[in-house]
N, C-alpha and C positions, 0 to 999 in steps of 0.2 A: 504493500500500500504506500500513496504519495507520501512521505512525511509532513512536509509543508501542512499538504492538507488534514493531517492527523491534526497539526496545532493547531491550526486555524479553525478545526471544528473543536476541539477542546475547552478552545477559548470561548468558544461562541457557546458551547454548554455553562459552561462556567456562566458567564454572563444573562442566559436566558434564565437559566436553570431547570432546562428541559430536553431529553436528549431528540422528543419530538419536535421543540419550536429550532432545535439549532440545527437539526438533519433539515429541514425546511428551510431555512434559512441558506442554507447549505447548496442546495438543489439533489440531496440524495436522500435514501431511504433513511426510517429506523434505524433497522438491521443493521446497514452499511455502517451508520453513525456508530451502533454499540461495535462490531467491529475494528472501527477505526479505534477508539478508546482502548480496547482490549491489546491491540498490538503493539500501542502508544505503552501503557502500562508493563505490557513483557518486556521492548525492549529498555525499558527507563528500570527496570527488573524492582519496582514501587507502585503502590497503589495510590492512585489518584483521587480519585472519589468514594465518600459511602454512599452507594444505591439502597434504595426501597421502594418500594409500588408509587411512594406519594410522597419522597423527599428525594433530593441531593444534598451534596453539602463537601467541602475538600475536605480531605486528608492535612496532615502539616506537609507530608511532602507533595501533595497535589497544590497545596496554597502558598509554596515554595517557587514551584515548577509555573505556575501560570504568572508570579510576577516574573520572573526571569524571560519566560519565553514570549509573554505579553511584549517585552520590550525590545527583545532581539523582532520579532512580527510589526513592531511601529515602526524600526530603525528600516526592516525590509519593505515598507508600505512608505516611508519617505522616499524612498531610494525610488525605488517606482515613478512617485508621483514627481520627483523634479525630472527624472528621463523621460515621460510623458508632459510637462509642463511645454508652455508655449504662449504666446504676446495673450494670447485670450486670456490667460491663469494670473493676468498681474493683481497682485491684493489689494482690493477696493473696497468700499462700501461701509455702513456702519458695524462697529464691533463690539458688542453689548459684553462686559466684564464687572464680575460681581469681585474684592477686595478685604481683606483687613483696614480699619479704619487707622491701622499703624502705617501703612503703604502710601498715606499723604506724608511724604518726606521728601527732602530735596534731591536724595539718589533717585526717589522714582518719577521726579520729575525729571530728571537729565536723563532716564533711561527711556521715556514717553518721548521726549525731544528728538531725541536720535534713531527710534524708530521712526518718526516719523518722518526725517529726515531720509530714511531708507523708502517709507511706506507710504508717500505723500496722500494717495487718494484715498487710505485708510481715516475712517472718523473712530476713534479710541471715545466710546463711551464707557465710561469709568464709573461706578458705583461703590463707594466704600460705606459696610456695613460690619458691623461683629456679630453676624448672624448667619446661617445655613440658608443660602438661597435656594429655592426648585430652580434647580438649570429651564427645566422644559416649561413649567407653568407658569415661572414669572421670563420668560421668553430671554435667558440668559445665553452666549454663545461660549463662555468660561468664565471659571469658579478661581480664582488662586488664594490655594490654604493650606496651612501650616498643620503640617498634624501628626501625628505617629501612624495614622492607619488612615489614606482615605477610603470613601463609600465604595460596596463593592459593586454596588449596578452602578455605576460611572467608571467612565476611560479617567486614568491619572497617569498624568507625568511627572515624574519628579524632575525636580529643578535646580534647589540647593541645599545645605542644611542650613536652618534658622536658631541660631541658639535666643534662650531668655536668661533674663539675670534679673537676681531678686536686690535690688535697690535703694537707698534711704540716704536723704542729703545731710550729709558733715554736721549740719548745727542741730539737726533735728536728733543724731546720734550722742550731738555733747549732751545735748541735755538729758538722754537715757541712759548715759555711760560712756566710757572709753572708747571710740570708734575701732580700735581693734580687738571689741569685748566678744563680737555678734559672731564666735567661728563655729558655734554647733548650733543644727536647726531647732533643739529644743529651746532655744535661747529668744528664737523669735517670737516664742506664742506671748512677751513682756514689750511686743512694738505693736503700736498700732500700725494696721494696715488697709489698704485703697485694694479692693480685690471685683475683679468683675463680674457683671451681673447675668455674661451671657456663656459662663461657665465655671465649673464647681473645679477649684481647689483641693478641697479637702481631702481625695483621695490621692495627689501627688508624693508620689514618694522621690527622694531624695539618694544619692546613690554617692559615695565616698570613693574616692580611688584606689582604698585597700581593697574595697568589695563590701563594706557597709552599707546598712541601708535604715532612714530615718522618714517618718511620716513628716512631710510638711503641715504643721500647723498654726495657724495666722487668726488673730484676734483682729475681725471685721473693725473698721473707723468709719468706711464710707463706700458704696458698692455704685460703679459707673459701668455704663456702656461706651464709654469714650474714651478710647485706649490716651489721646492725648492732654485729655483733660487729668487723667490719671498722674501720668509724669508731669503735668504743671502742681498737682496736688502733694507730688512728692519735692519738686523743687519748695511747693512753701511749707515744708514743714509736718505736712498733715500726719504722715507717715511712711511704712514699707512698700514698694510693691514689683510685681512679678510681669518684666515690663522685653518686650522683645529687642536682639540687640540696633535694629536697622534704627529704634529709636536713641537709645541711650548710649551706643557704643564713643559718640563725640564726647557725653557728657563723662562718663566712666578716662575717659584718655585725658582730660581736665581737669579732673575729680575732682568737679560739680556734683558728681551724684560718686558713692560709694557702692562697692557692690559687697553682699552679705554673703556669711560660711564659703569661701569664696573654694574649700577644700571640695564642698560638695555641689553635686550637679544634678540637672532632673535630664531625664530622658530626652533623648534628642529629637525634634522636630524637620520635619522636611515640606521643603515647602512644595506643593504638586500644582498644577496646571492642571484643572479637572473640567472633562466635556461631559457630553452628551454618547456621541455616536462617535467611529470613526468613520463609518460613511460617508460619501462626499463631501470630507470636509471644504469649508470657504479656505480659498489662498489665505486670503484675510488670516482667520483664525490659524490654518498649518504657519505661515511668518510668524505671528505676534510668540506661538507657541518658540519657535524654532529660533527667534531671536533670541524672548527670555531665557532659553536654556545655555546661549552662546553666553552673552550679557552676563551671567551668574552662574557660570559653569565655575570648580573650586580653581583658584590660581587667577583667577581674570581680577584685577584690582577694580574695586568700585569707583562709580561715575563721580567724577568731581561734581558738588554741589552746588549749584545753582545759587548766583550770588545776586538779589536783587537788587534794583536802582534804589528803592525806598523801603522802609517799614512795611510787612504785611501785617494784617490782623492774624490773631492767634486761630487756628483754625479749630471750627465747633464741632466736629464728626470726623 
């Protein structure tokens, strides 16, 4: 049997969660479909999937195997579509993206510039929320979000890794103690802290580079939806909080803002590029994707920031 097409019907079960909607999808049979799994499975000499009359569901090594091969099948589906590209396929038109409301920052404004620079007849409608948008319902054409796991009925690219650091400005720390007091997390639950309202902390664990591990725990001040209202809240003093580096890394290099248990780390975040379909995608959208991943690929130094002529206002979202 094709290999190719073993993955690519794999994938497409994966995704559907049907061996009958992805044989269809497919243009083959059932039978062929279960087949094709079965041989996939022999030579991979691992099982991929638990079947039952009225579930699927991976394996750890089937939920291994489909992100890996999901990516080599994108890398083989680009490759494709730019040797089929041609003057019709230039990226155009509006490009509806949903955001972290941390992503209003001046790297991501030099990195909008310069795409569009590349992508002039591209309109980058930009939406910044700290919220789960519906791609298909609120009529989104990509999602970019930071996460450990994205959704598994969406296509995700990863992009880069995002670290956060937990935060507290120098005078707000004199006045709680020795700014070099704060090195174990049990130390925090004695700061007040800005923690967000569009996601629960509380079960964060914390992870030491002997191999320790401590529950993060944080004594609420004030809970926002506005990732930047948050780090203005920490520059006055208000308290700690658990803020991404694309915001605070200037601050942290100044030390304007101090970063906490600096021994210990939370689990790493990555930041994914999440669609819909991979189905004819818009040029549009395959660039913006394929840019972001050049742009923020590890080694690439970030975009000098954008230095304006005057004073902005603080931004509200």
């Amino acid at each position: 049997m094709d290999r190719l097409t073993s993955l690519r019907l794999f994938r497409e079960v994966v995704e559907s969660g049907s061996f009958a909607r992805a044989a269809e999808a497919m243009g083959i049979s059932a039978p062929m479909a279960s087949r094709h799994i079965a041989q996939l499975e022999r030579s991979l000499g691992a099982r991929l999937l638990h079947r039952s009359s009225r579930h699927l569901s991976l394996t750890d090594a089937g939920r291994s195997w489909y992100e890996q091969s999901s990516r080599a099948l994108d890398l083989l589906d680009s490759a494709e579509a730019a040797l089929a590209a041609d003057a019709d396929a230039t990226p155009r038109g509006r490009l509806k993206i949903s955001a972290p409301v941390w992503f209003g920052t001046a790297r991501m404004a030099r990195l909008l510039a310069d795409y569009h620079a590349q992508c002039p007849q591209v309109l980058v409608d930009l939406h910044l929320a700290n919220r789960r948008v519906d791609l298909v319902a609120d009529g989104f054409d990509l999602a970019l979000r930071a996460t450990q796991e994205p959704a598994a009925a969406l296509i995700a690219r990863p992009l880069c890794a995002v670290d956060f650091h937990l935060v507290a400005a120098p005078h707000y720390l004199a006045n709680c103690g020795q700014p070099g007091q704060f090195t174990q997390p049990e130390e925090l639950a004695a700061l007040g802290a800005i923690v967000p309202s569009y996601v629960e902390l509380e079960g964060l664990v914390l992870r030491h580079a002997d191999g320790r591990q401590a529950a993060l725990r944080l004594t609420p001040v004030m809970r926002s939806d506005d990732t930047h209202l948050t780090r203005h809240a920490v520059h006055a003093g208000l308290g700690i909080a658990y803020l991404p580096s694309w915001l605070v890394d200037e601050d942290l290099a100044q030390q304007r803002l101090v970063g906490l248990v600096p021994e210990w780390r939370t689990p790493a975040n990555t930041l994914f590029a999440v669609y819909a379909s991979r189905q004819h995608m818009a040029p549009a959208l395959r660039s913006f994707i394929d840019f972001l991943a050049a742009a923020l690929a590890p080694g690439v130094a970030p975009a000098d920031p954008v230095a304006p002529s005057a004073p902005l206002p603080s931004p509200t979202r």
